[in-house]
C-alpha positions as CSV (number, residue, x, y, z in Angstrom):
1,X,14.2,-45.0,89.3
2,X,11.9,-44.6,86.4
3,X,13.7,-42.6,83.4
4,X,12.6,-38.6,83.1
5,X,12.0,-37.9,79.6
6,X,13.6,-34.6,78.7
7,X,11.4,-32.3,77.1
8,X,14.4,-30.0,75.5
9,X,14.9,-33.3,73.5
10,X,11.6,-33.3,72.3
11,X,11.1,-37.2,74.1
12,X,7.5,-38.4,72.9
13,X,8.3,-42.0,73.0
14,X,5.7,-44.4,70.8
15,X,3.7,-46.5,73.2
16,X,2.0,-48.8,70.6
17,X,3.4,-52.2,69.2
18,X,1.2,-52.2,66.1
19,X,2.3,-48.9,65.3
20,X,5.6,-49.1,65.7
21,X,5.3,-52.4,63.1
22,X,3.3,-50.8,60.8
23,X,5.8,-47.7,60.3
24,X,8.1,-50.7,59.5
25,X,6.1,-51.7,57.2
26,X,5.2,-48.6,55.4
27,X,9.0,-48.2,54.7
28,X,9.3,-51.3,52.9
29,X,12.2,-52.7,54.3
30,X,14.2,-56.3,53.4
31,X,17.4,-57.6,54.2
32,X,19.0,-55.8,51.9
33,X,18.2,-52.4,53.1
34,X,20.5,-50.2,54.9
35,X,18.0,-47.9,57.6
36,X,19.2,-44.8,59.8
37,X,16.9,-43.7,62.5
38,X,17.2,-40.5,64.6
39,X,16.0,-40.3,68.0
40,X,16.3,-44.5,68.9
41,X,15.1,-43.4,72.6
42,X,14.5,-46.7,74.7
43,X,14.5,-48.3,71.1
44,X,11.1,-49.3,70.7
45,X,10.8,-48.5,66.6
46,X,14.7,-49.9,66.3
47,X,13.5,-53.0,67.7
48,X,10.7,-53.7,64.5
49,X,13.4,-52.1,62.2
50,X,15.7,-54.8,62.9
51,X,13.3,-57.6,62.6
52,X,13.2,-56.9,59.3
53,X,16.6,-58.4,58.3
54,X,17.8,-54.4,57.6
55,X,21.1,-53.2,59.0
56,X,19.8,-50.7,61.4
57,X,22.1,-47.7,62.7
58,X,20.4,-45.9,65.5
59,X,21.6,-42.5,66.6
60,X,20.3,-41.1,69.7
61,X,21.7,-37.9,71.4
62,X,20.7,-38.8,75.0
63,X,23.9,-40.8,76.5
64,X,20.9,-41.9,79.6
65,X,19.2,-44.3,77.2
66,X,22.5,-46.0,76.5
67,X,21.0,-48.7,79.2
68,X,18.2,-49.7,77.4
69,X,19.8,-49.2,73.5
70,X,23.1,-51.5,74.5
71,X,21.7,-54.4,75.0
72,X,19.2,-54.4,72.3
73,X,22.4,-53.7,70.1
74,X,23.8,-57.1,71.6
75,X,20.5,-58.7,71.2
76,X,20.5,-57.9,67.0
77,X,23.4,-58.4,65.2
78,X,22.4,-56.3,62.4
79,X,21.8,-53.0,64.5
80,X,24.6,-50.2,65.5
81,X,23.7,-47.6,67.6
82,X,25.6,-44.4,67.5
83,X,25.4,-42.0,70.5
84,X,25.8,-38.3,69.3
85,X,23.8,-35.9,67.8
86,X,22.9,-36.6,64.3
87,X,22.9,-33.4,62.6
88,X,26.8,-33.0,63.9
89,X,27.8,-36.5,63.0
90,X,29.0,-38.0,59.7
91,X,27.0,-41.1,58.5
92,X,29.1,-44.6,58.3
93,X,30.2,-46.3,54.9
94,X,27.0,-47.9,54.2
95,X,26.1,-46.9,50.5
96,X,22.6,-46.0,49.6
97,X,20.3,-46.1,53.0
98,X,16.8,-45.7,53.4
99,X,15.3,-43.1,57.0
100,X,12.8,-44.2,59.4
101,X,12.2,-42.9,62.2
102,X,10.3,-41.3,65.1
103,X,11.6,-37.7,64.6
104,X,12.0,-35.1,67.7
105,X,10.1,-32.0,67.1
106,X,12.6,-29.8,67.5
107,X,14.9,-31.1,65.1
108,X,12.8,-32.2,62.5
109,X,13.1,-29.6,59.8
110,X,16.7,-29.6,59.8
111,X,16.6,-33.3,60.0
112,X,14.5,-33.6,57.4
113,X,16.3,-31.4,54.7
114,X,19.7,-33.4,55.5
115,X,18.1,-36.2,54.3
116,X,16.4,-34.3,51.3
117,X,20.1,-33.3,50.2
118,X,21.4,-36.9,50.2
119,X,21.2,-38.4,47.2
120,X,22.2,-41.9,49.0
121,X,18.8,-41.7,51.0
122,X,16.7,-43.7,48.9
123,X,13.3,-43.2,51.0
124,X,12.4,-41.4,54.4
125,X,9.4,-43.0,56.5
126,X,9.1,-40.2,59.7
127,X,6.8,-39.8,62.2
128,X,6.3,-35.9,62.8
129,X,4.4,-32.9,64.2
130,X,0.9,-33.0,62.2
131,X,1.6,-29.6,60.9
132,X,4.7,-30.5,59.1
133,X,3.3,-33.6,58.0
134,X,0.6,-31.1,56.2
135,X,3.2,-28.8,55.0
136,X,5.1,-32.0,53.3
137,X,2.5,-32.5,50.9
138,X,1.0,-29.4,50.5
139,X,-0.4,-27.7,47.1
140,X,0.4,-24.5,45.8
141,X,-1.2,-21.7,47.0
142,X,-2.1,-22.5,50.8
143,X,-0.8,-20.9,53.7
144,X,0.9,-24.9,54.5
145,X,3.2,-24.8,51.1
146,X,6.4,-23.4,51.3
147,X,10.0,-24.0,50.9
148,X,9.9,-27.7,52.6
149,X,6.7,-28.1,50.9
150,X,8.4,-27.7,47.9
151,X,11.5,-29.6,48.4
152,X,9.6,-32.6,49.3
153,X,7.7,-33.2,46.5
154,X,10.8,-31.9,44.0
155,X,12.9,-35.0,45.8
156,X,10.1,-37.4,45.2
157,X,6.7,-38.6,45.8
158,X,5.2,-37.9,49.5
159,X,2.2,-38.5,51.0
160,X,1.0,-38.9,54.9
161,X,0.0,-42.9,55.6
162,X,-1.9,-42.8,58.4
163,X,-2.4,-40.2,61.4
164,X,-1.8,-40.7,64.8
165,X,-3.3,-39.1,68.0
166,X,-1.3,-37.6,70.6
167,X,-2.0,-40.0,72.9
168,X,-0.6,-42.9,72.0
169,X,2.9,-41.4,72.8
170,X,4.3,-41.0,76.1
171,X,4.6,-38.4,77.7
172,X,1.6,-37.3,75.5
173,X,2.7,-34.3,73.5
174,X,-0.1,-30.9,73.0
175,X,-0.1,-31.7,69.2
176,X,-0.9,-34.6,66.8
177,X,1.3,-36.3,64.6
178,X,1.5,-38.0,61.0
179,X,3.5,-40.6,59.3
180,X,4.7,-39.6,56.1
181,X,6.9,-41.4,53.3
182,X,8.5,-40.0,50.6
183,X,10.2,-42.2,47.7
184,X,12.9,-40.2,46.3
185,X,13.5,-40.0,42.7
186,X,16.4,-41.3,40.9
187,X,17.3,-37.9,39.7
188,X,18.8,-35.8,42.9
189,X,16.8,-31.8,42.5
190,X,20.0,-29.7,41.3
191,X,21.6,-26.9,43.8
192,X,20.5,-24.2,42.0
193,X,17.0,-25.3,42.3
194,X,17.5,-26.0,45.8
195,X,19.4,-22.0,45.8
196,X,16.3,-20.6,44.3
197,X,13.7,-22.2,46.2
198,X,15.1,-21.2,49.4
199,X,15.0,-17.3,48.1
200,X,11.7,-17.6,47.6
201,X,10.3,-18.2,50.3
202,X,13.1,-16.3,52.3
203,X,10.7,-13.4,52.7
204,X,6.9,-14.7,52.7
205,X,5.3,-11.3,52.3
206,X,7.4,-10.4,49.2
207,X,6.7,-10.9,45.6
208,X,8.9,-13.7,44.5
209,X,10.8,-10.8,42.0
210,X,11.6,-9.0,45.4
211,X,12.9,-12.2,46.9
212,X,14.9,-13.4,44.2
213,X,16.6,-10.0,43.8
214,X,17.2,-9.7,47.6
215,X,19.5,-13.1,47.2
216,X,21.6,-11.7,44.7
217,X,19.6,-12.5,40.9
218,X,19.2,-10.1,38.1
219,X,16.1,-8.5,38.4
220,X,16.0,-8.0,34.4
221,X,16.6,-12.2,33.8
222,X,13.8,-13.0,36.8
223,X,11.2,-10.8,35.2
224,X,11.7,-12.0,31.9
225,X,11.6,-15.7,32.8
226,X,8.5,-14.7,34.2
227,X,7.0,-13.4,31.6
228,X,8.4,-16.7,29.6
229,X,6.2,-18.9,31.8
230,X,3.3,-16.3,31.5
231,X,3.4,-15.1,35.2
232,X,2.9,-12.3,36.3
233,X,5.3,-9.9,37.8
234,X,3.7,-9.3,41.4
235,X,3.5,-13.1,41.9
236,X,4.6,-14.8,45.0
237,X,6.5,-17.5,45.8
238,X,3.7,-19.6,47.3
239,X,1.5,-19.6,43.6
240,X,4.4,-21.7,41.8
241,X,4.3,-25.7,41.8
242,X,7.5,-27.8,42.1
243,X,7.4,-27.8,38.2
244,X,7.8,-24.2,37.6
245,X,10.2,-23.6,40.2
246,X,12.3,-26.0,38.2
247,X,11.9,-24.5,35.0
248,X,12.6,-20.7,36.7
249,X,15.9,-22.8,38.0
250,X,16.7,-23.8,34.6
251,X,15.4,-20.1,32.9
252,X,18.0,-18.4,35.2
C-alpha cells in the first residue's frame, strides 16, 4: 500500500536528488559536524546529510515512516533517528550542532525560534514556506519585518540561497518555498533583547511606546530612550533595525 501523507503534519516530501544535495551543501557540513533535522519523513535529505561524514540525528513525529527511516539508520552508522515530536523532546549530549532541514509548515516558526535560542546551534540551513523565508531577511519598515525578522538577523547573518517551486515536492503544496541559512554569531542576543523585541511587535497596530508599556516597562524610561536615539515618540515597532532594538535593550 502506497504511504498517505498526512496533511495535519504538513508532509511536502522533496522529490529532487540535486536539491536535496545542494541543501547539503549550502550548510557546509564535514565530519566533524554534529546536524539535527526535523521532519526526516522517508529520509530523503537525511540520506545526503549523512554522506557528508556528519553525525546526523533525525527526529520525525510520524511513528508510519519508522519503515523507511530504520533501515537507513542501519545503513549509516553515523545517523540516529529519534521518533517524537521535536519541540517536546530534549536534544542528546552532542555539544555544539549545526540544523538542516526540510521544515513542516506548521511548525516552522516555533521550530525556528528554538533554534534561535540555542546558543549550541551554530548554523540553521531550512527549507520553508516562501513567505517566511521573506520575513527572515526582511528590512525595516515593510509589512514582512517583524519579530522573527528581527531575531534572525540579531542571531546572525541570513539570507535565502536559492528558491524552489512548489512542484518539486510531493504532494505539491499551494505555496512556494525558499532555502535560507543563517550563520549565527558567536555572541548569543541577550534575554532582555529577546523580552523587548517580542513586546514590540506584540501589538502591530500600536506605537512601539504603547507596546512596551502594555508588557510591563516604564513609560517615562521608553520615551526618554527614545528621544536618546532621536526617535520619535509615535514610532512603531516595525521602523527600528536589529541595531536599535539592541541599543533600546541596553537603554532600558
Amino acid at each position: 500500500m502506497a504511504f498517505r501523507h498526512s496533511h495535519s503534519l504538513g508532509q511536502n516530501f522533496l522529490s529532487d536528488g540535486n536539491l536535496l544535495s545542494a541543501i547539503a551543501a549550502d550548510a557546509g557540513l564535514t565530519a566533524d559536524d554534529s546536524v539535527v533535522e526535523v521532519g526526516a519523513g522517508m529520509g530523503a535529505l537525511t540520506v545526503r546529510l549523512a554522506e557528508t561524514g556528519a553525525r546526523v540525528f533525525a527526529y520525525e513525529i510520524d511513528a508510519r515512516l519508522e519503515e523507511y527511516l530504520r533501515p537507513l539508520e542501519r545503513a549509516h552508522a553515523n545517523v540516529t533517528v529519534i521518533f517524537g515530536d521535536f519541540m517536546k523532546s530534549e536534544l542528546p549530549d552532542i555539544g555544539q550542532y549545526k540544523a538542516v532541514a526540510n521544515l513542516p509548515y506548521y511548525i516552522t516558526t516555533p521550530v525556528l525560534f528554538r533554534f534561535l535560542d540555542d546558543p549550541r546551534c551554530r548554523s540553521v540551513t531550512v527549507m520553508v514556506q516562501l513567505e517566511v523565508a521573506e520575513r527572515m531577511t526582511a528590512p525595516p519598515g515593510g509589512k514582512e519585518y517583524g519579530a522573527l525578522s528581527v531575531a534572525a538577523q540579531l542571531a546572525g547573518s541570513v539570507c535565502i540561497t536559492r528558491r524552489v517551486g512548489r512542484h518539486m515536492f510531493v504532494p505539491p503544496p499551494n505555496v512556494d518555498s525558499a532555502v535560507v541559512h543563517l550563520e549565527k554569531n558567536d555572541t548569543p542576543v541577550e534575554d532582555d533583547v529577546k523580552r523587548l523585541v517580542r513586546a514590540a511587535f506584540s501589538m502591530r497596530r500600536k506605537t512601539l511606546v504603547n507596546c512596551l508599556t502594555g508588557a510591563g516597562y516604564e513609560k517615562a524610561a521608553v520615551l526618554a530612550a527614545l528621544s536618546d536615539m532621536r526617535l520619535d515618540a509615535s514610532v512603531r515597532g516595525e521602523r527600528l533595525s536589529p541595531a536599535q532594538f539592541a541599543e533600546l535593550a541596553a537603554r532600558l
